[in-house]
C-alpha positions in Angstrom: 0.0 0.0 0.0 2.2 2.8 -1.4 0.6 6.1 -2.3 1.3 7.0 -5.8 4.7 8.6 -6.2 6.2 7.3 -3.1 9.8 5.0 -3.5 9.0 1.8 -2.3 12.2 2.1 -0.4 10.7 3.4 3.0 8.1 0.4 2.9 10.8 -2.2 2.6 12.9 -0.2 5.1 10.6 -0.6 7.6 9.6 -4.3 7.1 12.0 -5.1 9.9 10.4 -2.8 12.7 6.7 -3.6 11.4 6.4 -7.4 10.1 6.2 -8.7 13.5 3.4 -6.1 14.9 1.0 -9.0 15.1 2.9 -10.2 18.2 1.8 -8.6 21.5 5.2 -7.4 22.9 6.8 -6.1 20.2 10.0 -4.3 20.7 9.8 -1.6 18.4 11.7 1.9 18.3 11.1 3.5 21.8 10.1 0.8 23.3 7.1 -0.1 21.6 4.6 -3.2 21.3 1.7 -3.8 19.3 -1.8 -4.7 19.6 -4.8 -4.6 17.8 -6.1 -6.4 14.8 -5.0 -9.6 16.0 -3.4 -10.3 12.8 0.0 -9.1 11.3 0.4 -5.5 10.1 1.1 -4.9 6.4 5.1 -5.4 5.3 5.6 -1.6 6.5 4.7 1.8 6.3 4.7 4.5 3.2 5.4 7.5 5.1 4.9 8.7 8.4 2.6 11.5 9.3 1.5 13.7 13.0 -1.2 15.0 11.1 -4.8 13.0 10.6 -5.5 15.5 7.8 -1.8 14.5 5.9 -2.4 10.7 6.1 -1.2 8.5 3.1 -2.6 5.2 2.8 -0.3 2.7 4.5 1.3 5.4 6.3 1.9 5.5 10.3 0.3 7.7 11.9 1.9 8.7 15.6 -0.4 10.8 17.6 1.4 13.5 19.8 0.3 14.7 22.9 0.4 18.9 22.0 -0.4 21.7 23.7 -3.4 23.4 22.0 -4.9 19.4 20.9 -3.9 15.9 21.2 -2.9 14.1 18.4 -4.7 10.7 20.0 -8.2 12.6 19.9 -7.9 12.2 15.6 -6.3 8.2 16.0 -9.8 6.9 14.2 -9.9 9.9 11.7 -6.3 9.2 10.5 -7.6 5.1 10.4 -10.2 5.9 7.9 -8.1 8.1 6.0 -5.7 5.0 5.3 -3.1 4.8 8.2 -2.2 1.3 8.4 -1.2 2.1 12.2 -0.4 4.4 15.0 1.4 5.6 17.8 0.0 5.4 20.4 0.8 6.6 24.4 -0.4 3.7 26.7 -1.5 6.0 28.8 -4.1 6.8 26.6 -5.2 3.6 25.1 -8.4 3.7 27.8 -8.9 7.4 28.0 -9.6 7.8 24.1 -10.6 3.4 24.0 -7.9 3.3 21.4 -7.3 -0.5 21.4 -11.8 -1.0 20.4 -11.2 1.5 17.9 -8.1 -0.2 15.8 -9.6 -3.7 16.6 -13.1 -2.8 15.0 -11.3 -1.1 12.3 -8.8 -4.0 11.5 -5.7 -1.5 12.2 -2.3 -1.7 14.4 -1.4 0.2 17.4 2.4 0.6 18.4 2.1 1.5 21.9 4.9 3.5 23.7 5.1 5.4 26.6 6.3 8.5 25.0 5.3 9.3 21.5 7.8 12.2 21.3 10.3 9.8 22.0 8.9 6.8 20.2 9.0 9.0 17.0 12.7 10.1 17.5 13.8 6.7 17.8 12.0 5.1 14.6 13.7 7.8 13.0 17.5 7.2 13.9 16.7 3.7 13.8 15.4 4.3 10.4 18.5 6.4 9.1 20.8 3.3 10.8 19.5 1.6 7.9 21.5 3.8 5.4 25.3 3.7 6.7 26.7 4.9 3.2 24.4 8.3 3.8 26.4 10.7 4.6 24.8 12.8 7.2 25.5 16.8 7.9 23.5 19.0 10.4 23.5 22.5 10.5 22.4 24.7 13.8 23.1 28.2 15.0 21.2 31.1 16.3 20.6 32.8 12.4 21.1 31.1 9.1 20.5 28.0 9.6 17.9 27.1 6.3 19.5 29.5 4.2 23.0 27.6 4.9 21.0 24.3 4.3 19.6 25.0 1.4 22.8 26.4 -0.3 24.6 23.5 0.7 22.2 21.4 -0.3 22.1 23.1 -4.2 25.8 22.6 -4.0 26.2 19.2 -2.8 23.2 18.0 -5.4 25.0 19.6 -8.1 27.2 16.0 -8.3 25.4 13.8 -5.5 21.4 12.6 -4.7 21.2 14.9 -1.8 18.0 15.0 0.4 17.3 17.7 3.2 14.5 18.8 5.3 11.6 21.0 3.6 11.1 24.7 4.8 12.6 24.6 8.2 10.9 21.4 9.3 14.2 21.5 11.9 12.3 20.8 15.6 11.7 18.1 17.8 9.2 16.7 14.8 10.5 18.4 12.1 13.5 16.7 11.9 12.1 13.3 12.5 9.9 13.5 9.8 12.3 15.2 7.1 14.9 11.9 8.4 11.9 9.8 6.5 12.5 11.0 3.6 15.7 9.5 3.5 15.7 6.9 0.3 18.1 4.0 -0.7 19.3 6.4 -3.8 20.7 9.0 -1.9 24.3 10.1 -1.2 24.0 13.2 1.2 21.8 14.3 3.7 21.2 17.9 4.8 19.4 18.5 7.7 19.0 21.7 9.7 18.8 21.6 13.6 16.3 24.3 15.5 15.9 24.4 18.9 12.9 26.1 21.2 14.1 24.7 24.7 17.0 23.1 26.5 18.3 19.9 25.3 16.5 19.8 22.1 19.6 20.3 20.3 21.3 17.1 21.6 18.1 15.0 21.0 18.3 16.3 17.8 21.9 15.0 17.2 21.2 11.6 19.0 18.5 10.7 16.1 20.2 12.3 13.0 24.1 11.2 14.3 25.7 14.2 11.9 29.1 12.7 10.4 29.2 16.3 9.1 28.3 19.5 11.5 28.4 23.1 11.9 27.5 26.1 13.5 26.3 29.0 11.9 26.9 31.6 14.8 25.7 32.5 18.0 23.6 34.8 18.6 20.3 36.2 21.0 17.6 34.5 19.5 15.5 32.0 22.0 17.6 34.0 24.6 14.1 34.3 26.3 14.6 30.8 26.7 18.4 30.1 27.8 18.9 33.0 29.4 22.0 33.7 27.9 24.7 33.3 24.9 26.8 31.3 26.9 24.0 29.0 27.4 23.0 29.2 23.8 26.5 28.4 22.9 26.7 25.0 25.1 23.2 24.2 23.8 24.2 24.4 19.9 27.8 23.1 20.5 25.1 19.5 21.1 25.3 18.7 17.6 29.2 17.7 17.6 27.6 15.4 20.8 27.4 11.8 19.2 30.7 12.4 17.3 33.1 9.5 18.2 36.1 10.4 16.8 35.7 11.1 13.5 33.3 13.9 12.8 34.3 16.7 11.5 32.9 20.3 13.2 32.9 23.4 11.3 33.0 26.3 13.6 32.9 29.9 12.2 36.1 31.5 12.4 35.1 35.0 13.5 32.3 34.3 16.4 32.9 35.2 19.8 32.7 31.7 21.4 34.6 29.7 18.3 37.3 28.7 21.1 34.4 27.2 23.4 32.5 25.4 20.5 36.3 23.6 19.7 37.0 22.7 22.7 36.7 19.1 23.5 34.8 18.0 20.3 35.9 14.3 19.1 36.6 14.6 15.6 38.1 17.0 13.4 37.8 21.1 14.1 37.6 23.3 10.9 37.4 27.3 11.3 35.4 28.1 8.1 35.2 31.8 7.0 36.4 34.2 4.2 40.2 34.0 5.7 40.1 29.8 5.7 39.2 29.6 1.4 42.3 29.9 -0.4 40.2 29.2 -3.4 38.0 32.5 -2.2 39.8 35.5 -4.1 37.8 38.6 -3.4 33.6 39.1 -3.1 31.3 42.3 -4.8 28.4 43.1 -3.2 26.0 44.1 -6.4 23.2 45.6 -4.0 20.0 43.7 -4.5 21.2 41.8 -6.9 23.4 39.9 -4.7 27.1 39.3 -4.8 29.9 38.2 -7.2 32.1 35.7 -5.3 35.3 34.9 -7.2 35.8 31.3 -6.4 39.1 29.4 -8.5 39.7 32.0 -11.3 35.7 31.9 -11.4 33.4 34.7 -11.2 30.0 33.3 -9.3 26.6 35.3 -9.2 25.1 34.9 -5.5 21.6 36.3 -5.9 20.9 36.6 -2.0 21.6 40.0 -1.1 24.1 41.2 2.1 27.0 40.5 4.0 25.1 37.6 6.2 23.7 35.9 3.4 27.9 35.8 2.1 28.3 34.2 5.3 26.0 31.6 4.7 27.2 31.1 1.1 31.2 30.8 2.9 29.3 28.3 5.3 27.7 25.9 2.9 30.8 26.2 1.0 32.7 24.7 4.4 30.8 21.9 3.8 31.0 21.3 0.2 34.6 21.2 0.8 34.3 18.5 3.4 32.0 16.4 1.5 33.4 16.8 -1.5 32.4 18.0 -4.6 34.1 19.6 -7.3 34.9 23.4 -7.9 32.2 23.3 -10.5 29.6 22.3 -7.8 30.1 25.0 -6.0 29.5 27.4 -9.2 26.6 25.6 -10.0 25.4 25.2 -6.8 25.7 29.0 -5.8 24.3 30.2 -8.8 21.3 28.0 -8.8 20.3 29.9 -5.2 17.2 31.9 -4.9 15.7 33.7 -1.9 13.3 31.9 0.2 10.1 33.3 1.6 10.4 35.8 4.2 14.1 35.8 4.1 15.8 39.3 2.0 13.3 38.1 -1.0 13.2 41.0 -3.0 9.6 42.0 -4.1 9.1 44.6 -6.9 6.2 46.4 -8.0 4.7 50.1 -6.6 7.9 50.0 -4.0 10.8 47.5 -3.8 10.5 45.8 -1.3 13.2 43.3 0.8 10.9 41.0 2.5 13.0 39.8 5.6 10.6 38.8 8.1 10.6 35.3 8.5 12.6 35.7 11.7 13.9 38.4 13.8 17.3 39.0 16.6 19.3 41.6 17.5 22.0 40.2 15.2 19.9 39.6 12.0 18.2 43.4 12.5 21.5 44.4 12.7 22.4 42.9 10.1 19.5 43.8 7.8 20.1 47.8 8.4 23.3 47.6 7.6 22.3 46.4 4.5 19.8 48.5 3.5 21.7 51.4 4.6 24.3 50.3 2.2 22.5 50.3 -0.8 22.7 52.7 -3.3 18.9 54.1 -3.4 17.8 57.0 -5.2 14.5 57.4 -3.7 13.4 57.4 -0.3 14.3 54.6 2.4 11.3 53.6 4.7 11.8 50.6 7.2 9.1 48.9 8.7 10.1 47.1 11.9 8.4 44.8 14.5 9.0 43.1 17.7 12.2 40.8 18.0 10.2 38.1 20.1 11.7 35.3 22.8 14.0 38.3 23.9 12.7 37.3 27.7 14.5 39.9 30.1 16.9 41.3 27.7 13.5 42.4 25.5 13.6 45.9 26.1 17.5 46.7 26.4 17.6 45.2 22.8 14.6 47.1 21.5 16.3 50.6 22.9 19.2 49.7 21.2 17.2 49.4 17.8 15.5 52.5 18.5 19.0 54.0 18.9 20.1 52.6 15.7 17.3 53.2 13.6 17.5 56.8 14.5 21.2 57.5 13.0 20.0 55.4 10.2 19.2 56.4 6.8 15.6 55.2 6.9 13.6 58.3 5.7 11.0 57.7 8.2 10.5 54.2 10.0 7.1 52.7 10.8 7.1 50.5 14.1 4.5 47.8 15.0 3.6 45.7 18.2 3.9 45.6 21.7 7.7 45.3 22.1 9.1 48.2 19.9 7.3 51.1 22.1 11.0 50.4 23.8 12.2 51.6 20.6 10.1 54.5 19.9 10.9 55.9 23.0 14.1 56.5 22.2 13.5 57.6 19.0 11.0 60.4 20.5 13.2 61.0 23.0 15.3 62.9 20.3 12.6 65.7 20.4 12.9 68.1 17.2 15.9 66.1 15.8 14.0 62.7 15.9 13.8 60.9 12.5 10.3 60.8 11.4 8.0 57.6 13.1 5.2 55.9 13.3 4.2 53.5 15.5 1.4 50.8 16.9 0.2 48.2 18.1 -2.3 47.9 15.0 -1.7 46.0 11.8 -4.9 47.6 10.2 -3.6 51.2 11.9 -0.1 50.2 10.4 -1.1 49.4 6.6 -3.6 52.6 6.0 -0.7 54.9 7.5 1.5 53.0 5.1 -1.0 53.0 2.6 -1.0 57.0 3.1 3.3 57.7 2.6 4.7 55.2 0.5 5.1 56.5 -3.6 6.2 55.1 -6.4 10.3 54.5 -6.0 10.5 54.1 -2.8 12.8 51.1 -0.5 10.8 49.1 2.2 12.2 47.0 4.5 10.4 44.7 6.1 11.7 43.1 9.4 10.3 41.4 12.5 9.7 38.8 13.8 7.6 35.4 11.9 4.8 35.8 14.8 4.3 39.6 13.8 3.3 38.4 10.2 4.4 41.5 8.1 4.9 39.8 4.8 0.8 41.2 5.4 1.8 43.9 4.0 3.7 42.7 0.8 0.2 43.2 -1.9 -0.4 46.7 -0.4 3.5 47.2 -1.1 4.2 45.9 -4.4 0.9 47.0 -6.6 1.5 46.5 -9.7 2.4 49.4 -12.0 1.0 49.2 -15.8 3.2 46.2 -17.5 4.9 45.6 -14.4 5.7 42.2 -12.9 5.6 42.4 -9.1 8.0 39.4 -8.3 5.4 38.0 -5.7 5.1 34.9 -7.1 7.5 34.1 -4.7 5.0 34.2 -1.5 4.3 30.5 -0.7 1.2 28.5 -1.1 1.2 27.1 3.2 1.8 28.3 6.2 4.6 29.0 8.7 4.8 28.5 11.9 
């Protein structure tokens, strides 16, 4: 029972862990055993799935205990829409009568005591099954997909290289992108994301990196850790279930590059524009990118900025580790385009640089820099919300935005949400010398006084935050002028979260 377009690979993969689900103490991943039908389960699974509404036919369907709803409240609904099984919490086989409902319906349970945990291990004992895959993860505080997906357009250039979609990089994302994982491929990519403490090494322990590094560290989820010494030891987890031969790229320039060497088993690599010998000079070409010269080459990047060139030195890192050939890396770099939410470039009444997918103090930084740079002949308005999962260091980080946006060369700047009143404080505070602002707490208030300034020619930044949602804004932004295409094809299809 494989859904059309599926590899029969991850069915026969998982013959092993499944053909025996008949028996009533199975030992599957995490622990598991198996009741139900009464007869054995199909030779394995065609996919694995958290969400009833996502459900292949033959796939496995593990309901997770969340938050806002629990995933063993939809067990029947993902049944009838093909699962050939689920996972299941035995706690909850009586509360929700889980065991009536597969034996009535002819389906499996796996029964665990944790289905966090039960899905974590199905997946690294699922990747064990591929030992010639070689494996790379990719953390840090900023970067992380960009530097994923640029590997990943590198590394394909000469090998079958699989990664995770979008930033499916959490304590399910990951498991689920590590099923994707097919006999024919060579290279893995995955990116690693954290939200809490020892995610990170959990992380590691199911995907085992032979390959892993570290974008930078920085303040985001410092609401969390407390700190970016914490952060540091929390991301410096991925080199964890290295045993001697890893190898751990560290950027060369960060602050805590001696800490996140120290102590690793395997091989330490400082990557960064001083460690290329083959790197012979970069161009920034505004928003068209940058021109790396690479070998006697000259490459077009099309992702704009100095951080985004950080990235590109960072995906590069691992090409060379992998490896692939010089022309890869041409290829691979040239073949790059912007990703939703992060410095796409949008076209149409204004130009726009859509850079709200996520926001720090590092990558705010980092995007007025940038725009600052540029070489604009019209005006320069920057539209800026809250940097969230600051915690306590919130507002010191919000004044210092305020400070900076008021030497910028933003024309005016238009603030919105609950966190950057810190910032236009400061920037009031400035009396008859402040820089022109606007700011509230109202996205309907925000896009009329928007709707009101912007004209034809003008720069918009937009930055904040994923949770602030300001890519709202982009169709008031970019209307189209007569015979003009607007670029915003590139907006996605799904949602974020």
């Amino acid at each position: 029972m494989v859904s059309d377009g599926l590899s029969t690979s991850l069915l026969m993969d998982f013959a092993g862990l499944s053909q025996s689900l008949g028996a009533r103490h199975l030992s599957f991943a995490g622990n598991g055993s198996a009741v139900g039908s009464g007869k054995p389960v199909c030779a394995g699974f065609s996919s694995v799935s958290i969400d009833s509404r996502s459900v292949q036919q033959g796939a496995l369907f593990v309901a997770l205990a969340g938050a806002a709803s629990d995933g063993h409240c939809f067990v029947e609904a993902a049944f009838k829409a093909g699962a050939a099984a689920a996972m299941v919490e035995s706690s909850k086989l009586e509360t929700f009568d889980l065991t009536n409902i597969a034996k009535s319906m002819g389906k499996d349970l796996v029964v665990v005591e944790n289905t966090l945990r039960g899905l974590q291990d199905a997946a690294r004992v699922y990747l064990e099954r591929f030992p010639k895959l070689l494996k790379i993860g990719i953390t840090g505080s900023s970067g992380k997909t960009t530097t994923k997906e640029i590997a990943a357009a590198i590394i394909s250039a000469e090998k079958n290289t699989v990664m995770n979609k979008g930033n499916l990089n959490s304590e399910t994302g990951l498991p689920l992108s590590v099923f994707e994982v097919r006999s024919h491929h060579e290279a893995g990519v995955f990116e690693l994301g954290m939200n809490r403490r020892g995610e990170i090494a959990e992380l590691a322990a199911v995907l085992k990196p032979n390959i892993a590094l570290i974008t930078n560290i920085g303040s985001a989820h410092i609401g969390i850790l407390g700190s970016k010494q914490a952060i540091a030891e929390e991301k410096k987890n991925i080199f964890s279930q290295f045993a001697g031969n890893g190898i751990a790229l560290v950027p060369e320039d960060d602050e805590f590059r001696d800490f996140l060497g120290e102590g690793v088993k395997g091989r330490v690599c400082f990557y960064g524009a001083a460690s290329f010998a083959e790197l012979e000079g970069t161009r920034s070409l505004g928003l068209e990118g940058s021109e790396i010269r690479w070998a006697g080459e000259a490459i077009h990047f099309a992702l704009p900025g100095r951080h985004n060139l950080a990235d590109a030195l960072g995906a590069i890192a691992i090409a060379r580790e992998v490896p692939v050939s010089r022309n890869a890396v041409k290829r691979g770099l040239e073949s790059v385009r912007p990703l939703f939410g992060r410095g796409e470039i949008l076209r149409g009444r204004t130009t726009v640089i859509r850079d709200c997918y996520n926001a720090n103090p590092e990558s705010f930084e980092k995007a007025l820099e940038f725009c600052d740079s540029l070489d604009w002949p019209g005006r320069r308005i920057y539209v800026i919300a809250d940097m969230l999962e600051l915690g306590g260091n919130s507002r010191s980080s919000h004044e210092r935005m305020g400070r900076l946006l008021a030497v910028s060369k933003a024309d005016k700047v238009f603030l919105y949400g609950n966190e950057t009143e810190a910032a236009a404080s400061v920037m009031a505070a400035n009396g008859v010398d402040a820089k022109p602002f606007f700011h509230t707490r109202s996205m309907g208030e925000l896009s009329a006084a928007l709707d009101a300034f912007i004209q034809s020619g003008d720069l918009v930044l937009l930055k904040g935050s994923r949770g602030c949602a300001l890519e709202q804004l982009s169709g008031l932004l970019v209307q189209p002028q007569a015979g003009m295409c607007t670029g915003i094809e590139n907006a996605p299809n799904r949602g974020y979260v």
